[in-house]
N, C-alpha and C positions, 0 to 999 in steps of 0.2 A: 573429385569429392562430391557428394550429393550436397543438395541445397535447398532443405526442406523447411527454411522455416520460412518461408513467403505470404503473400496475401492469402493463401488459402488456409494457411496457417492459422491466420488471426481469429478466423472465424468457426473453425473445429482443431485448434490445439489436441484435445483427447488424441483426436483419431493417428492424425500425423505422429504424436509420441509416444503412443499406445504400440504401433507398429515398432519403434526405433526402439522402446523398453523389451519387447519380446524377441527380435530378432539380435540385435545388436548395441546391449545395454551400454557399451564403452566405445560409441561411433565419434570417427573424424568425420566432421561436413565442413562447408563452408557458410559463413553466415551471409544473411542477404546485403551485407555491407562490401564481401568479396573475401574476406581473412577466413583462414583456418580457424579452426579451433575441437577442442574435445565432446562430447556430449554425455554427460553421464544420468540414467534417466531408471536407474533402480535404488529404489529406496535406502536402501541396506547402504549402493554407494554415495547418494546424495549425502545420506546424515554424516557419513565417516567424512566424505568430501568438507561438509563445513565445521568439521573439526578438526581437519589437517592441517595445521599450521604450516606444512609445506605449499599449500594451495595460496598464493599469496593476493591480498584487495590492491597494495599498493606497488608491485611489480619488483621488491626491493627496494623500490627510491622512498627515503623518508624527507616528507618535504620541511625546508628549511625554515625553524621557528623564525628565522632572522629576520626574512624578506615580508616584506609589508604586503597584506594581502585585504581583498574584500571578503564581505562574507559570500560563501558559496565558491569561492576560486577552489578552495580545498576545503570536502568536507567528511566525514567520518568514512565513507567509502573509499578515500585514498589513503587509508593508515592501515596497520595491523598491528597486535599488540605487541610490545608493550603502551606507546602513542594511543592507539585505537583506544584501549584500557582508561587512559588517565583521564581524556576526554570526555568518552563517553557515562564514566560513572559518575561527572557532574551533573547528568540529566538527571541517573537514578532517583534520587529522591521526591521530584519533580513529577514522578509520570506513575507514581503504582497506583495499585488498582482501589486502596483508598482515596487520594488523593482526585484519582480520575470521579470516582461515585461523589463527592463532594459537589462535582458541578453538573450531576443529576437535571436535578431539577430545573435550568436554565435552557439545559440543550433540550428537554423535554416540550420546555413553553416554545423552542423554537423553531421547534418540529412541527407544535400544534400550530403554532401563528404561521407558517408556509405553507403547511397544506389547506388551514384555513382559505388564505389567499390564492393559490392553486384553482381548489375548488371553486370558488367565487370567481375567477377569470377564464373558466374553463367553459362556463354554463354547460350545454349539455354534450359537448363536443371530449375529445378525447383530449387527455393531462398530456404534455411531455415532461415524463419526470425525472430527467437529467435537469432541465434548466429550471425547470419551474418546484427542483426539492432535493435533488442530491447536493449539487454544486452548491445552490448555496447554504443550503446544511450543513454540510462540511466545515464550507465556512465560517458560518457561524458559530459552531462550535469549537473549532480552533480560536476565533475571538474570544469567545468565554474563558477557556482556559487560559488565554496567555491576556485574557481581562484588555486585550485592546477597546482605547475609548470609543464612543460610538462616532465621532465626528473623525474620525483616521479610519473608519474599517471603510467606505467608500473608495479613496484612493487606494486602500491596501491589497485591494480585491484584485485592480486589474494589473499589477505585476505579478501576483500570484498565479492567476489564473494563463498569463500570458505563456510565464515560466512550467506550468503545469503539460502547456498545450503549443511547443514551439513552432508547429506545422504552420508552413507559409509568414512566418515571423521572419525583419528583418534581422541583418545582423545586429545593426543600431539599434533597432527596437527591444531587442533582449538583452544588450547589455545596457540600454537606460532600466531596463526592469531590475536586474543586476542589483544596481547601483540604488533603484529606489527602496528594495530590500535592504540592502547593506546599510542607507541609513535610517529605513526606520528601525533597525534593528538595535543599532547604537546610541539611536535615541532615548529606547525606551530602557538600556541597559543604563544609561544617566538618573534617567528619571526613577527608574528601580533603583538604583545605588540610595537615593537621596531619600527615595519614598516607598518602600518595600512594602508586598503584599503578599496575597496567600496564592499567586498566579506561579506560572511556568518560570516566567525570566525570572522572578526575585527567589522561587529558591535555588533556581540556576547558579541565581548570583551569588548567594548564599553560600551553597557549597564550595563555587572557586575561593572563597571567600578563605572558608574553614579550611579546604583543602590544599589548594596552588594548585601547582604541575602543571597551568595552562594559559598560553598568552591570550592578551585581548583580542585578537583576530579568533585565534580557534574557536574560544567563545563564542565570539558573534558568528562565527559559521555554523557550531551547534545550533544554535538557537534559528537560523532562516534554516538551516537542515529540516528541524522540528518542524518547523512552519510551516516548507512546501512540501516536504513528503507526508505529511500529515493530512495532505486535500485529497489530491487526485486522488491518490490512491482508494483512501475513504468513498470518493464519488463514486469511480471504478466498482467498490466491493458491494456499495448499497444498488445501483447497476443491473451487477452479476447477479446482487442474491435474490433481486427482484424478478430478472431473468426465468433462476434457476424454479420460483415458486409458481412463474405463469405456464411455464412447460411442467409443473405436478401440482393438478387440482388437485389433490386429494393432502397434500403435505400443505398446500396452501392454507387449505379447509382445516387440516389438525391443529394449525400451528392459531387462528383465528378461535378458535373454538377454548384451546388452552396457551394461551400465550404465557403460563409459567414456563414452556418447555423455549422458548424463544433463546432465552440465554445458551442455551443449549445447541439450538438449534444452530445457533451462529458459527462454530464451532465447523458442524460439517458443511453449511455453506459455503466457508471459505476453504475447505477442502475441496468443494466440488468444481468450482473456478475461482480462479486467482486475477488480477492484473497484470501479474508478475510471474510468467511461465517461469521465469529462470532468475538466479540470484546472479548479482553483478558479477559479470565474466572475473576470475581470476585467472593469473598468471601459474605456473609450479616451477618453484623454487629448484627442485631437483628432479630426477625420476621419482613418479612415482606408480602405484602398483595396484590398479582394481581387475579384481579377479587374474584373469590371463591376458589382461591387458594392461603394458607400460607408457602411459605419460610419460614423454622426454621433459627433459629440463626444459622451460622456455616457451611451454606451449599454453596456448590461451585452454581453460575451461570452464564448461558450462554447466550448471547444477540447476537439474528439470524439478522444482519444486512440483509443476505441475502433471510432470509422468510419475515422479515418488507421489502424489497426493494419490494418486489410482492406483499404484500398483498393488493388488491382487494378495502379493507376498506380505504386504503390509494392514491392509484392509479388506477383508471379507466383500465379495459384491461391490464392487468398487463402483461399479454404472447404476445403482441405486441410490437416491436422495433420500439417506434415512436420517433423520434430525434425532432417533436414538442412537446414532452408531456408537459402541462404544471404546472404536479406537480414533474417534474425530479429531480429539484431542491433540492425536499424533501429525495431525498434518504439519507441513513447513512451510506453510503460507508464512509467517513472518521469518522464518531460518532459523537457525540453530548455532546453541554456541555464543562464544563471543559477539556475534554477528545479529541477536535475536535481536528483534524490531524493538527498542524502545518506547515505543507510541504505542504497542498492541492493544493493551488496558484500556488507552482511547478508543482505539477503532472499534474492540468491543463493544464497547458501550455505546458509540455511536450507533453501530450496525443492530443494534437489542433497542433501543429506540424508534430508528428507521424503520423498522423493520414493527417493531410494536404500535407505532402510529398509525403507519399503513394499513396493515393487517384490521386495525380497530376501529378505523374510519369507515371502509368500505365492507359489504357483506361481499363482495366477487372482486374480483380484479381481473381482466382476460388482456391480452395484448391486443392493439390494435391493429397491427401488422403480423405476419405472419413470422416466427420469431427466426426460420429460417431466411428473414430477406432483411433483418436487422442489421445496417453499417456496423464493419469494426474497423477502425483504425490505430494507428501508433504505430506500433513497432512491434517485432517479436519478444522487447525486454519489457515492454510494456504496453499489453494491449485494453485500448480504447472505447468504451461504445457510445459513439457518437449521439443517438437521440433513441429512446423509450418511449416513444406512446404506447400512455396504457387506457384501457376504458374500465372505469373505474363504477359500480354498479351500486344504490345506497340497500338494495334488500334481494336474496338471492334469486 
């Protein structure tokens, strides 16, 4: 079986999926772990794919409410509905796109006061803007919404960040991270019980509250869920789109010029690169059937968010960065279905911020490296980019 998702992978995704969507949209490979598995990498099958309830997250085994667990031992990626369902629409209330615009203003000042700082520590030399404005943007915006105190977000950071980024971590060093998620998590689900606000956990809590259907562990696994898929990834997308704008002066230049179109614009960014080429391997339940190809019962698959974001059949000019597209919308950067990102509404608005500071601070932005010799690391499920220097210019 071929075995294309490698380091070269990481670093032109397109190309490698581009070939596997035209040639053979329903391929067996191997992944660079060594297992088989399915590839489905056209549109038309990815969507159907994350709506087949055949296509299973939790492999059949529904884990046992009984057994005492930490947060994150088991989290919404090992369920499928009905479980998945009960779960997860405790968040609902917690994360829409009101609620997210409520704490505007906060992640706003905290964008400005970073790059503030940035700039100031940069003097005339080049920003890295992963360490010195995604990471802890992110961050901090995660803090605002789930309103952690200012004196807990220092220790909080580096289990976070650790768990974000396990490369060269030991084993003991990831599960004390673990564990120091697991209790501030439970902490502050005490502290919310007693003393409730307009944050993530208390309406979290809220709803178990009014609702049921969910023991205290899964709770606390939603909530560090929320928490760390909430960072990286965010880092990751503000990254890419940062990326995607230094490789097109001219969309750079548009999107500066009229930053009403920004909201917009974020949309086909995270169509044009993802973090996340592929949504979490499923198992299938049974046979099943795209186009002229049968999935056996049993087999791992893989859903290429990032070959359906390009394909062609779906999107017009798919290798142009156009922040008017008007099928952006369509992309499955978050997935689809039962499955859709519940944090999206954040990372919006994070990435329309990010993305509006930057833009509004500097007349030019140009990479400092050359953007083909930019590090990617992680993984094929989740790829990385290690540092962005940008040179950042105050008049064009």
């Amino acid at each position: 079986m071929p075995e294309p998702l490698g380091a070269a992978f990481l670093a032109r995704p397109e190309e490698t999926l581009a070939e596997i969507r035209e040639t053979c949209p329903v391929a067996r490979i191997r992944t660079p772990a060594g297992r088989p598995a399915w590839l489905l990498t056209r549109a038309e099958d990815v969507r159907a794919g994350f709506l087949d309830p055949r296509l299973s997250l939790s492999g059949g085994h529904v884990p046992d409410p009984g057994v005492r667990r930490r947060a994150l031992d088991v989290t919404l990626v090992n369920y499928d509905p009905p479980d998945h369902t009960r779960i997860r629409r405790l968040a609902t209330p917690a994360l829409t796109p009101a609620r997210m615009a409520a704490h505007r203003g906060r992640i706003e000042r905290a964008a400005g006061d970073l790059l503030d700082a940035a700039d100031a520590a940069r003097g005339q030399g080049p920003l890295e803007l992963m360490d010195a404005f995604a990471r802890p943007f992110a961050f901090r915006s995660l803090c605002e919404v789930f309103e952690v105190r200012e004196e807990e977000r220092a220790a909080l950071y580096e289990p976070v960040a650790l768990l974000a980024d396990k490369a060269g971590c030991s084993v003991r060093a990831v599960e004390e991270s673990v564990a120091r998620i697991d209790a501030f998590v439970r902490g502050e689900m005490t502290r919310r019980t007693a003393d409730p606000g307009d944050d993530v956990v208390s309406r979290v809590l809220a709803a178990w509250r009014h609702q049921g259907g969910a023991t205290e562990d899964e709770v606390a696994s939603l909530l560090a869920m929320l928490l760390l898929a909430g960072f990286d990834s965010t880092v990751q997308a503000i990254g890419m789109s940062v990326v995607a704008l230094l490789g097109h002066r001219d969309v750079q230049d548009s999107l500066r010029d009229e930053p009403s179109r920004i909201p917009r614009a974020v949309d086909e960014l995270l169509r044009w690169d993802t973090p996340g080429p592929f949504s979490t391997k499923r198992v299938a339940l049974e046979d099943v059937r795209f186009g002229d190809t049968v999935i056996p019962a049993g087999s791992g698959v893989l859903l290429s968010v990032a070959a359906a974001n390009h394909d062609p059949r779906c999107h017009a000019d798919p290798g142009t960065l156009d922040p008017d597209r008007d099928t952006a919308g369509r992309h499955l950067t978050f997935g689809l279905g039962p499955h859709y990102c519940p944090g999206s509404a954040l990372a919006r608005l994070e990435l329309t911020v990010a993305l509006t500071v930057i833009l509004g601070r500097w007349q030019r932005l140009e990479p400092a490296v050359p953007l083909n010799e930019l590090a990617w690391g992680g993984g094929y499920l989740h790829r990385r980019l290690a540092a962005l220097p940008v040179l950042p210019y105050a008049s064009g």
